[in-house]
N, C-alpha and C positions, 0 to 999 in steps of 0.2 A: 792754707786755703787762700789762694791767690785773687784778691776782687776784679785786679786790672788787668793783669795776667800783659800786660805792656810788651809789643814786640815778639806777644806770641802767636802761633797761627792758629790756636785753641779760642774759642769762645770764652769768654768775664764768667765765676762762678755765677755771679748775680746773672749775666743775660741766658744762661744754662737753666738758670732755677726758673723764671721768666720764661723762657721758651716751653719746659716744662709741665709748669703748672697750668699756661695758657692754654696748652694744647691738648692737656687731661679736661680742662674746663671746656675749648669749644669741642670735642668730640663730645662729653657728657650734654652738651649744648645739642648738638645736632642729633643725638639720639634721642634724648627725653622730646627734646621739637617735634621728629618726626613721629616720636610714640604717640603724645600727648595730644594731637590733633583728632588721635583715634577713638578717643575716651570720651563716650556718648553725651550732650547734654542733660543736665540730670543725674549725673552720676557723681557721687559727694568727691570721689577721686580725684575728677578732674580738676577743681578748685588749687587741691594739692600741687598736681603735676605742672600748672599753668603757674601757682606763685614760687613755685621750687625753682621753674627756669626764669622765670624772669626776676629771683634774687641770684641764682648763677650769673645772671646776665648782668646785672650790678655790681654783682662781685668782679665780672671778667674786664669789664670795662674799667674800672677802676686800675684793675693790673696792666691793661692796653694802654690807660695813659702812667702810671708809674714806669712801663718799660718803655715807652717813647720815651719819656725824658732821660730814663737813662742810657737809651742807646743813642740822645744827640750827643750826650758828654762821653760817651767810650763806642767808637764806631767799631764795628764787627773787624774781624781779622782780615787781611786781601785772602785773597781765591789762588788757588797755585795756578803760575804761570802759564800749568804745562793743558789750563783746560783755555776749548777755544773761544774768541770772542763772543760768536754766537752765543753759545752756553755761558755764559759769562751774562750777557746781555738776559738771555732768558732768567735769571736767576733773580736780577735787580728785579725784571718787571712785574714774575713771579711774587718776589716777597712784598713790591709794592701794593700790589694787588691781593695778598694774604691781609697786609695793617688795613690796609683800607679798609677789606670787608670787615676784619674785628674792631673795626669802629661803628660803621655803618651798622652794622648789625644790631650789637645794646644799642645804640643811639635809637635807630626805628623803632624797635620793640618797646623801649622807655617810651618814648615820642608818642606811638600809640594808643599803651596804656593811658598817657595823658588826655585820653579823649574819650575814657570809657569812664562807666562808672564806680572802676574797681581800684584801680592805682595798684600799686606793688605793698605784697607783706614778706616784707626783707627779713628771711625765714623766721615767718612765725613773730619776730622781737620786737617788730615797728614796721607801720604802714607808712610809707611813703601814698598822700594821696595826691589826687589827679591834680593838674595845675589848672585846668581847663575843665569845660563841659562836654557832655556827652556831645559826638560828632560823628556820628558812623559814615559820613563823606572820607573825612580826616584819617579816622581811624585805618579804612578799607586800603586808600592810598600807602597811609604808613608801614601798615601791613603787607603792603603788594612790594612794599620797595624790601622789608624785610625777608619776602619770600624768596623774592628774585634773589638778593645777596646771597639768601641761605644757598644758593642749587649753586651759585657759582662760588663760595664757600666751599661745598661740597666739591666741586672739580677740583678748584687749587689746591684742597689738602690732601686730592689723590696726587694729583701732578707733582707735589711735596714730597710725599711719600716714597712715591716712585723714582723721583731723581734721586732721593736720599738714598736708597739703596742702590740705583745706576753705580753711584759712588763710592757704595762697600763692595759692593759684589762684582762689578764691570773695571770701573773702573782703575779701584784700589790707590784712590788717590787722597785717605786720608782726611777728605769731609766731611765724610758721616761723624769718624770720631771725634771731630770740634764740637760738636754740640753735646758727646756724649758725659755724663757727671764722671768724677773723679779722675785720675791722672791718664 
C-alpha cells in the first residue's frame, strides 16, 4: 500500500481513503439535511435527526481539515496532457469550490447551533454546548448562509459526478480510475 504513490498519476492511498469517506459523509449530510427539515416540531425523532447531522457534521469537518493538511504536503497527481486547458481550468475551480463549500458548510451549522439553545450531542457521548446565547438574528443568518452552500453543494457534486464519469465513459482518459481504491 503505497501512501505517497510519488510520480504516480494515481491518487495517495490516504487522499483515496479521504475522498471517500468524505463523500460517503457529505451525501449522508445532504440527505438526512434534506430529510430532517421534514420531521414535524414535536416529534421526539427530530431531536435525533437534527443531533445525528450535526455530529456528522463534526465529524466531516474534522476530516476536511485532516485532508487539507494533507493535501498541502502531497499535491494530487497532474491531469493528462491530452485534456484541454478549459477543462483543466474547470476542474481547479470546480474542486475549489467543492473544499470551500465542505468548510463553509460544518462551520455555518456549528456557528449556528452556537446561538441556540441546544448546542451539539456528538452522537449521544458529549454535548458540545453553545458558546454563545440564544440569537435567532445570528442563528437565521448563519442558517441562510448554510442553506445557500447546501443547494450549491448540491450542484457541485452533480457537476463532480458527471465529469467523473465524462472521463470513464466519453472520454476514457483514465481519471476516474485515480481516485478509484486498490491497484
Amino acid at each position: 500500500m503505497d501512501i505517497n504513490n510519488s510520480g504516480s498519476s494515481r491518487y495517495t492511498t490516504a487522499a483515496i481513503v479521504f475522498h471517500w469517506i468524505i463523500a460517503i459523509l457529505v451525501l449522508t449530510m445532504i440527505g438526512l439535511g434534506l430529510y430532517m427539515t421534514d420531521v414535524p416540531k414535536g416529534n421526539p425523532d427530530r431531536a435525533f435527526f437534527f443531533n445525528l447531522h450535526k455530529s456528522i457534521g463534526v465529524t466531516t469537518a474534522l476530516l476536511v481539515i485532516a485532508r487539507l493538511w494533507w493535501r498541502a504536503k502531497n499535491p494530487p497527481p497532474a491531469l493528462p496532457s491530452s485534456m484541454p486547458d478549459w477543462e483543466v481550468q474547470a476542474s481547479r475551480i470546480s474542486h475549489a469550490l467543492l473544499y470551500m463549500c465542505i468548510i463553509v458548510m460544518p462551520l455555518s451549522g456549528f456557528a449556528a447551533t452556537q446561538f441556540t439553545k441546544y448546542g451539539v450531542k456528538y452522537f449521544g457521548l458529549f454535548k458540545i454546548p453553545p458558546m454563545g446565547s440564544e440569537n435567532k438574528v445570528v442563528y437565521d443568518l448563519l442558517q441562510g448562509v448554510h442553506g445557500v452552500t447546501a443547494t450549491l453543494l448540491i450542484v457541485l457534486v452533480v457537476i463532480h459526478i458527471l465529469a467523473a464519469f465524462k472521463h470513464l465513459l466519453i472520454n476514457r482518459d483514465k481519471v476516474f480510475q485515480r481516485m478509484l481504491p486498490g491497484k
